[in-house]
C-alpha positions in Angstrom: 0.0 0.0 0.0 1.8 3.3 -1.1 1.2 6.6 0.8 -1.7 8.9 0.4 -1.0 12.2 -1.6 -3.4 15.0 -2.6 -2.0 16.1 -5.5 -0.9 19.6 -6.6 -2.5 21.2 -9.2 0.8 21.4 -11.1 1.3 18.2 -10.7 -1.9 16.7 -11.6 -1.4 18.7 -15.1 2.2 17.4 -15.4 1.0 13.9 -15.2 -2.1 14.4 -17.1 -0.3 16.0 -20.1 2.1 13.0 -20.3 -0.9 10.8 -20.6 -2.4 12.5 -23.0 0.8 12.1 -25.1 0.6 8.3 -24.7 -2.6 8.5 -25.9 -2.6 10.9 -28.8 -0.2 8.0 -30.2 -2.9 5.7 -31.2 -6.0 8.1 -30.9 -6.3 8.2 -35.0 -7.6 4.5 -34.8 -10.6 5.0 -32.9 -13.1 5.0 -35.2 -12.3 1.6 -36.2 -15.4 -0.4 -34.8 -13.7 -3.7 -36.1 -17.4 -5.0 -38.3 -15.7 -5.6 -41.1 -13.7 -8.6 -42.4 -15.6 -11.1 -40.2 -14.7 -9.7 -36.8 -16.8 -10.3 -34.3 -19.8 -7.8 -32.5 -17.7 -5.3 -30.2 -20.6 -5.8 -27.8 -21.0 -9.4 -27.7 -21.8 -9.8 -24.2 -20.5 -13.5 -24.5 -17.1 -12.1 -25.1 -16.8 -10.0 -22.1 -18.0 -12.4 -19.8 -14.9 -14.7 -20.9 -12.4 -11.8 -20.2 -14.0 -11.3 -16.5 -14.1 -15.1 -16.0 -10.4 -15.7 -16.7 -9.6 -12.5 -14.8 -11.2 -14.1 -11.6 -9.5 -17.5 -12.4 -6.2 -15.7 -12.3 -7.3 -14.1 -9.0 -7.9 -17.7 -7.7 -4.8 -19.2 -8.8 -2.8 -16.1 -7.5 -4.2 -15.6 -4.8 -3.8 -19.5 -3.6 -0.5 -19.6 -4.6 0.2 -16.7 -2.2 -1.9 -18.2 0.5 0.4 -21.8 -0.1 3.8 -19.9 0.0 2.5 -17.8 3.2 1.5 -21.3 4.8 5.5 -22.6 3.6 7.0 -19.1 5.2 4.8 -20.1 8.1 6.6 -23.2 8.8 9.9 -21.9 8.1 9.7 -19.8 11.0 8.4 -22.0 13.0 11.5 -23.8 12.3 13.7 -20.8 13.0 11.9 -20.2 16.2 12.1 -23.7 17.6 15.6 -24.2 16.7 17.6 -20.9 16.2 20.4 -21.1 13.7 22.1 -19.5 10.5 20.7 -22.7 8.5 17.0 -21.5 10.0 17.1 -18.1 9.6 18.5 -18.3 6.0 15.2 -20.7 5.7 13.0 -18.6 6.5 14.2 -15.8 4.5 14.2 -18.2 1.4 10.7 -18.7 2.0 9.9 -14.9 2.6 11.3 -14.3 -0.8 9.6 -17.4 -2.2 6.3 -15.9 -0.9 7.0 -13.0 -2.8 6.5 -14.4 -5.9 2.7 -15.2 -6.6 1.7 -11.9 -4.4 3.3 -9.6 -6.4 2.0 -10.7 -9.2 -1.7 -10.1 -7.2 -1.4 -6.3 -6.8 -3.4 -5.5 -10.2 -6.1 -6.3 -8.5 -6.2 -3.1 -6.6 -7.9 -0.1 -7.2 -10.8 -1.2 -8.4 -13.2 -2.4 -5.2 -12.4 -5.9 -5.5 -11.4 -7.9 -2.3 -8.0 -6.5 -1.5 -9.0 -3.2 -1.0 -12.9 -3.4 -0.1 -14.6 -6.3 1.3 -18.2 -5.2 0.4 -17.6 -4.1 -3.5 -18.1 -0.9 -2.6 -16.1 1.8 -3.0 -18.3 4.9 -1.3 -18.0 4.1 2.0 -14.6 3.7 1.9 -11.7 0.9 1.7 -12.2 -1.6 4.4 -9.7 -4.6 3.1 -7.0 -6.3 4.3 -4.4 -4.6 2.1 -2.7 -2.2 4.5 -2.5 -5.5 6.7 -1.0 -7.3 4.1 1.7 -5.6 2.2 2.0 -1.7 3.6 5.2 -0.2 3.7 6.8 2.2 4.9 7.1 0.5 7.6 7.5 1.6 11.1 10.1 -0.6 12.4 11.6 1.7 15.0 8.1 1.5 16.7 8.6 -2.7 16.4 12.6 -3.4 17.3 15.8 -1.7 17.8 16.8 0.1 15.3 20.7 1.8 14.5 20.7 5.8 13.9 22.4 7.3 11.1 22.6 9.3 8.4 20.6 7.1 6.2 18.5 6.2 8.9 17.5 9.8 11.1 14.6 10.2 13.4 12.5 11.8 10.2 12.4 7.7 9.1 12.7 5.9 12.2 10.5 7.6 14.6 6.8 7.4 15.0 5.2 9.8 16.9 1.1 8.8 16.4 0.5 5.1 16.7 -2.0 2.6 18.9 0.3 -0.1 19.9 0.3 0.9 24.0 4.3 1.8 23.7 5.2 4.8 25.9 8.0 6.7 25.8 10.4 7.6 23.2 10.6 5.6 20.3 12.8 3.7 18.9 14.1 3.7 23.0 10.9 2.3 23.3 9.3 -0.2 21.2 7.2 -3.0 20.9 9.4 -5.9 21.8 11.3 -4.6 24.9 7.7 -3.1 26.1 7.2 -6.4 27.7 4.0 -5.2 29.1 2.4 -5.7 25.4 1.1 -8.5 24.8 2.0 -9.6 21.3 -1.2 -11.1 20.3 -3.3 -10.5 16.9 -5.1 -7.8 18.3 -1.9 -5.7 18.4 -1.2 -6.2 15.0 -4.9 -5.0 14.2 -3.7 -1.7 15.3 -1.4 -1.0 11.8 -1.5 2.0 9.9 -3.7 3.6 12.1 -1.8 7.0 11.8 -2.6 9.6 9.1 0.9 9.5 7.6 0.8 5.5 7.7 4.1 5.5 9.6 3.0 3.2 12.0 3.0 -0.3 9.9 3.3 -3.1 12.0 1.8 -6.0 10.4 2.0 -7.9 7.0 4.8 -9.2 4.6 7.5 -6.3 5.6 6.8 -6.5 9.2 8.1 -10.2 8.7 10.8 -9.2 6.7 12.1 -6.6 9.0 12.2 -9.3 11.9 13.6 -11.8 9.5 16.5 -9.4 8.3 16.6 -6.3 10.6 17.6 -3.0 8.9 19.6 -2.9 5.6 22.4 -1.6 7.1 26.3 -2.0 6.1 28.2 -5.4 6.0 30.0 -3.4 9.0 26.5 -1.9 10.7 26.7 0.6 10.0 23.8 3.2 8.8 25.9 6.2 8.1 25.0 4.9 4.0 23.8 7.7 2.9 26.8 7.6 -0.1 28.7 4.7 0.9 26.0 1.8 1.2 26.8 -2.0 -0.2 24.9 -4.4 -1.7 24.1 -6.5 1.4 20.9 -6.6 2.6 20.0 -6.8 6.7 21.9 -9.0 8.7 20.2 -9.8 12.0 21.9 -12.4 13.4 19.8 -15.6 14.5 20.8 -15.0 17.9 17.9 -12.3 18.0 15.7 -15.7 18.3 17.7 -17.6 21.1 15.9 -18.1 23.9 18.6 -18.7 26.5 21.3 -15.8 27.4 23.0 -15.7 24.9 19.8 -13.7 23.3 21.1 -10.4 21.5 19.1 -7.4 20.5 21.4 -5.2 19.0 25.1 -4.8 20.0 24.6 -6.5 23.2 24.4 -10.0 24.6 21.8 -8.6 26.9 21.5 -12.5 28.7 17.4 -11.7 28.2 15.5 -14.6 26.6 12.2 -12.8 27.5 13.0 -10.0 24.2 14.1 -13.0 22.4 10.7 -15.0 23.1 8.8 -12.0 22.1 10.6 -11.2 19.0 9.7 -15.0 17.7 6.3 -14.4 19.2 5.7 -11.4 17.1 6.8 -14.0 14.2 4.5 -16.1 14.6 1.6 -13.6 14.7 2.7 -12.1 11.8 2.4 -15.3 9.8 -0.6 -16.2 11.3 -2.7 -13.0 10.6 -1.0 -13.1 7.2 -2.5 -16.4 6.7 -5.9 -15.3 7.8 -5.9 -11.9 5.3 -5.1 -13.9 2.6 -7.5 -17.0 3.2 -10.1 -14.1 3.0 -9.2 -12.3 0.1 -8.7 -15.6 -2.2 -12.3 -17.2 -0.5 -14.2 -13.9 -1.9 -12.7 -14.8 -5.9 -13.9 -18.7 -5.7 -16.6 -20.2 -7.2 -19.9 -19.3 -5.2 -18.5 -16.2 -3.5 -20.9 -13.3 -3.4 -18.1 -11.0 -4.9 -16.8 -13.4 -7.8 -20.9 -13.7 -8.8 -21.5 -10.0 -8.9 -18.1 -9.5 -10.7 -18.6 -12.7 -13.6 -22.1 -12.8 -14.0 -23.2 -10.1 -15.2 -26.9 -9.5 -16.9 -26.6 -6.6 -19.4 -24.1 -5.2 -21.8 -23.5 -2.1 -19.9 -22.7 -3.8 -16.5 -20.3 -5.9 -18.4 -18.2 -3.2 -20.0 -18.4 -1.8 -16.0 -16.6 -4.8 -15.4 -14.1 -4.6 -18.0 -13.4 -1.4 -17.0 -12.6 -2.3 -13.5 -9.9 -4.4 -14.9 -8.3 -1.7 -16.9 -8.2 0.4 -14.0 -6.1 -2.1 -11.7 -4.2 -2.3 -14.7 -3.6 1.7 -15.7 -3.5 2.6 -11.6 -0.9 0.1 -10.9 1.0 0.7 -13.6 1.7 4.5 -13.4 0.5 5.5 -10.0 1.4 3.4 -8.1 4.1 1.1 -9.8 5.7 3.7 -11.6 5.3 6.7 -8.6 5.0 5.5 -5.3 7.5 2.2 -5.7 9.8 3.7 -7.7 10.1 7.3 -8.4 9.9 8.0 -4.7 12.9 6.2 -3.5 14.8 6.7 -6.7 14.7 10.6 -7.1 14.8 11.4 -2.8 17.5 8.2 -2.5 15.6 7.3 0.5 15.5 3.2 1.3 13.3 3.8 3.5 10.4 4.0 0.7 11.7 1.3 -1.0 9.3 -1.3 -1.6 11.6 -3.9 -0.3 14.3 -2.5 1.6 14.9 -4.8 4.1 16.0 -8.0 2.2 17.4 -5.9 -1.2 13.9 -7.9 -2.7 12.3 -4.8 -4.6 13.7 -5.6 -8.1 11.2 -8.7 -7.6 8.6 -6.5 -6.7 9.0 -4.6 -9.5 9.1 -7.5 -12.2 6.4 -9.3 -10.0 3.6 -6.0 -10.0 4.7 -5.5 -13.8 3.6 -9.1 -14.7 0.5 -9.1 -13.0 -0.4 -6.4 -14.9 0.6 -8.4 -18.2 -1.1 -11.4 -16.8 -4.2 -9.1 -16.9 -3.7 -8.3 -20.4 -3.6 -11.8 -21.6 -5.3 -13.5 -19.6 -2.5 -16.0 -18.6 -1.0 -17.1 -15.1 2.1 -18.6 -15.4 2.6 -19.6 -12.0 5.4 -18.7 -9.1 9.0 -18.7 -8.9 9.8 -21.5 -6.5 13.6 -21.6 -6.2 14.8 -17.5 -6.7 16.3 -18.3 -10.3 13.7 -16.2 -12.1 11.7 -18.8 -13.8 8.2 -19.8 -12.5 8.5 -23.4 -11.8 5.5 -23.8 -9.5 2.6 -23.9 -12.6 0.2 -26.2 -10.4 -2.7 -23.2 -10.8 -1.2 -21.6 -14.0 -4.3 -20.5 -16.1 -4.4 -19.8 -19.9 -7.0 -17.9 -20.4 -9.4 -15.8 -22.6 -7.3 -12.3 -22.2 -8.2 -8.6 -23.1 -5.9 -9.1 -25.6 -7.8 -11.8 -27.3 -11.0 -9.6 -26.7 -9.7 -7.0 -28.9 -8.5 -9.3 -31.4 -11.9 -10.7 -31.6 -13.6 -7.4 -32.1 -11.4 -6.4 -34.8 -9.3 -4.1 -32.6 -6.1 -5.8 -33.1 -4.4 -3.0 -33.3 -5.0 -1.8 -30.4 -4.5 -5.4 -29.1 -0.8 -4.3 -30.5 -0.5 -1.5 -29.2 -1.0 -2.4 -25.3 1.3 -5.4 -25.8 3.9 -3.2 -27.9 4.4 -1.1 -24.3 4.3 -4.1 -22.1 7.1 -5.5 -24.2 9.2 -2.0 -23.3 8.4 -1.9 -20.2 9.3 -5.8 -19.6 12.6 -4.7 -20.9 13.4 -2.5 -18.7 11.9 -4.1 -15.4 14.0 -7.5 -16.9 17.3 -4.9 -16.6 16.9 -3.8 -13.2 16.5 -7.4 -11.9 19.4 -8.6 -14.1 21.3 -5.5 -12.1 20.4 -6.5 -8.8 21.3 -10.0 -9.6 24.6 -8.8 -10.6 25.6 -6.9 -7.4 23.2 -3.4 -7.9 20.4 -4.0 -5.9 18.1 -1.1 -5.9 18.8 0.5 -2.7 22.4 1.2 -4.4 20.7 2.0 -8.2 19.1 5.2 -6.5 21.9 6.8 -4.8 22.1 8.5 -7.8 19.4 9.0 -9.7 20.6 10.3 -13.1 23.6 7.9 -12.9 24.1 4.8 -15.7 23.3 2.5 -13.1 19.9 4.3 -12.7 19.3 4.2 -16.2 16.5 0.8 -16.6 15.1 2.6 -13.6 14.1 6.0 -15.5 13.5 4.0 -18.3 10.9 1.7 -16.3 9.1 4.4 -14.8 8.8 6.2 -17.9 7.6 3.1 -19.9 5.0 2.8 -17.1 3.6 5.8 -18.0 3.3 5.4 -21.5 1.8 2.1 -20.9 -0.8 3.3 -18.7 -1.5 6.0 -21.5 -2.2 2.6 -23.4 -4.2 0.9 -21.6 -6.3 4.1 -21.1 -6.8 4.0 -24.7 -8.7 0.5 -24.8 -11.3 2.4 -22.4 -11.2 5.4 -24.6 -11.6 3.6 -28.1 -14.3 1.4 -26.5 -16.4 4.0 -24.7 -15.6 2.3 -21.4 -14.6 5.8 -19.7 -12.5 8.3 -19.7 -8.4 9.0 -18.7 -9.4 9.6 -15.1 -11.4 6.2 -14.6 -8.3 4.0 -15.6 -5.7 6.2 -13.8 -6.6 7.0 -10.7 -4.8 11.0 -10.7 -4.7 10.9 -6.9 -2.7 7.7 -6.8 0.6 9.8 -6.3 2.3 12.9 -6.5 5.2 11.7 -9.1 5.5 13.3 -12.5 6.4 10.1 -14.0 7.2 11.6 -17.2 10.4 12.9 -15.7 11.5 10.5 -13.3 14.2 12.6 -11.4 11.6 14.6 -10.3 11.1 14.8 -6.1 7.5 13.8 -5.1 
């Protein structure tokens, strides 16, 4: 879940002309109604109804993937806890990054009322999902565990000063573990991102991944990495998780098992509420649920281009909002790890490729499956589902054109997402990419962001061409504050 901006006016006109750029591209084809040559009715209710089918088939096989690799990370820590050791810890990290995989691929379901983001399919009365549970960040992890000060890591990132946990005093002095009077139970974790700002995450994927890997500081741990930062990611030391005295929090071998217990505690309720989120959000896309009815079976033309439309929008929102602003151009033009999607385990290259294919996956109406062992191949295709894709839609209707178009910019940006994980595999994870933002080494990055945009800007134009909506119902312009025309650009 990225932050919540109103946007400047300037702003909003910034963005909105880049859009309209994308789209004046491709705007001389829409008169085209596809009729001729055999192609079939653009409002072929039939038609539709396979795109939303497929999309919620996707949902299902995403969505259980997640929920298995969340149950697999669940066990791995369980592991870790019950028997602290480098061979453990490095276990459960696997599996964090494992889990990864199928969930970031799951994010293009946002935006759009759907389960994630609003359990009741409607969007008036506000978002009441288990996102912000799940996969929030920043996160507030100076209001969870110690945490080192430095120059990459000051008060204006590490404190919190509004929050609902029951922790007194100055934080990080103060936190969550060593306030031994807190019970760590799932009721705490209920209270996450209860602060305007947001800078109070305690629950979800990167409150695990904070506890599994600690802060990303230098190989020497240091955080004064402000221009001298490596490519390590956190190195907390299993003996955060032994419960005897030789327990360590921090620099010291503080000979207290009790901070040691609670830290694996908090674990363990992490994964557990996790677990439960997810359960909930996949259960609402399977056959029978009350939201996958209302979403697939739809009566009338118009509620099915409604539908199609909803799809679009995950699909334009995620791509240049959200994706393209508050993932990547934040961190990269500020140089500030703490807003990096992954900053913890050096993992936000794979969030990148992973939110990038979900949107393809959308698109074509394909699943491929998960990436089981970190190489970059999904291997796991158990719930893969080949599909009857937007894509195929537009071919169908004679649009394929447009069909081309859309997949023309997914190829770019694939490119250039393909380029930063290639980096990061080679020794340039992110976190080191954005200490410089107009460097080489930044270069997919700009690129990325900027095909983001352009792609949006496409897939804008399917709602455009087919009366659907307009520029504003695809991309959401209060999903951030970046120009993402000119990546370099502070938020």
């Amino acid at each position: 879940m990225g932050k919540t901006f109103t946007l400047r006016t300037s702003q909003r006109a910034g963005r909105a002309a880049g859009l309209a750029l994308a789209i004046l591209g491709t705007a001389a084809c829409g008169d085209d109604t596809g009729d001729e040559n055999g192609a079939s009715d653009p409002n072929d209710l039939g038609l539709l109804r396979q795109v939303l089918v497929t999309n919620a088939n996707i949902a299902v096989a995403s969505y259980s993937d997640s929920l298995t690799t969340a149950r697999e990370l669940e066990t791995a820590i369980d592991a870790l806890i019950d028997a602290p050791s480098a061979a453990s810890l490095q276990a459960a990290r696997e599996a964090w990054l494992v889990a990864q995989e199928p969930y970031g691929q799951t994010e293009v379901y946002r935006f759009r009322a759907s389960p994630i983001d609003d359990t009741n399919y409607d969007p008036t009365d506000g978002e009441d999902g288990p996102e912000g549970d799940i996969n929030a960040w920043p996160l507030g992890e100076g209001l969870i565990d110690y945490v080192v000060r430095g120059n990459d890591f000051g008060d204006d990132q590490i404190n919190v000063t509004d929050h609902e946990t029951g922790v007194s005093g100055p934080i990080p002095e103060n936190n969550i573990i060593n306030s031994t009077d807190i019970p760590i139970d799932a009721s705490l974790l209920q209270n996450s991102a209860t602060a305007k700002d947001e800078r109070d995450v305690i629950a979800g994927y990167h409150a695990i991944e904070f506890l599994l890997w600690g802060q990303d500081l230098n190989e020497d741990g240091s955080a004064d990495t402000e221009n001298s930062r490596d490519a390590t990611p956190g190195q907390r030391p299993f003996t955060d998780f032994l419960q005897t005295d030789d327990c360590t929090s921090g620099d010291a071998v503080n000979g207290e098992p009790t901070l040691c217990e609670r830290r694996g505690q908090y674990l363990r309720v992490a994964a557990q509420k996790l677990i439960a989120d997810l359960e909930s959000v996949r259960d609402a896309w399977t056959e029978g649920a009350s939201y996958r009815t209302a979403f697939t079976e739809v009566d009338n033309l118009e509620q099915g281009k409604r539908r199609l439309l909803e799809i679009l929008t995950g699909m334009g929102t995620l791509s240049e909002g959200e994706l393209a602003g508050e993932r990547m151009q934040i961190a990269l033009s500020a140089d500030s790890q703490e807003d990096e999607h992954s900053c913890f385990s050096d993992n936000t290259h794979r969030d990148i490729w992973t939110n990038a294919e979900g949107i393809e996956n959308a698109f074509y109406g394909d699943y491929g499956g998960y990436d089981a062992d970190l190489d970059g191949t999904d291997e796991v295709t158990t719930n893969a589902v080949q599909g009857y894709g937007i894509d195929d839609y537009l071919n169908d209707i004679g649009r394929s054109d447009l069909a081309s178009e859309v997949a023309a910019a997914l190829t770019t940006t694939q490119q250039h997402y393909r380029a930063i994980d290639e980096a990061a595999r080679n020794g340039m994870p992110v976190d080191m990419v954005i200490i410089d933002p107009t460097s080489v080494e930044a270069q997919p990055m700009r690129n990325a962001i900027v095909s983001l945009n352009a792609q949006s800007g496409r897939i804008a134009q399917i709602a455009l061409d087919l009366g659907l909506g307009d520029v504003n119902d695809v991309i959401d312009p209060d999903a951030s504050e970046c120009d993402t025309t000119d990546p370099t650009t502070e938020c």
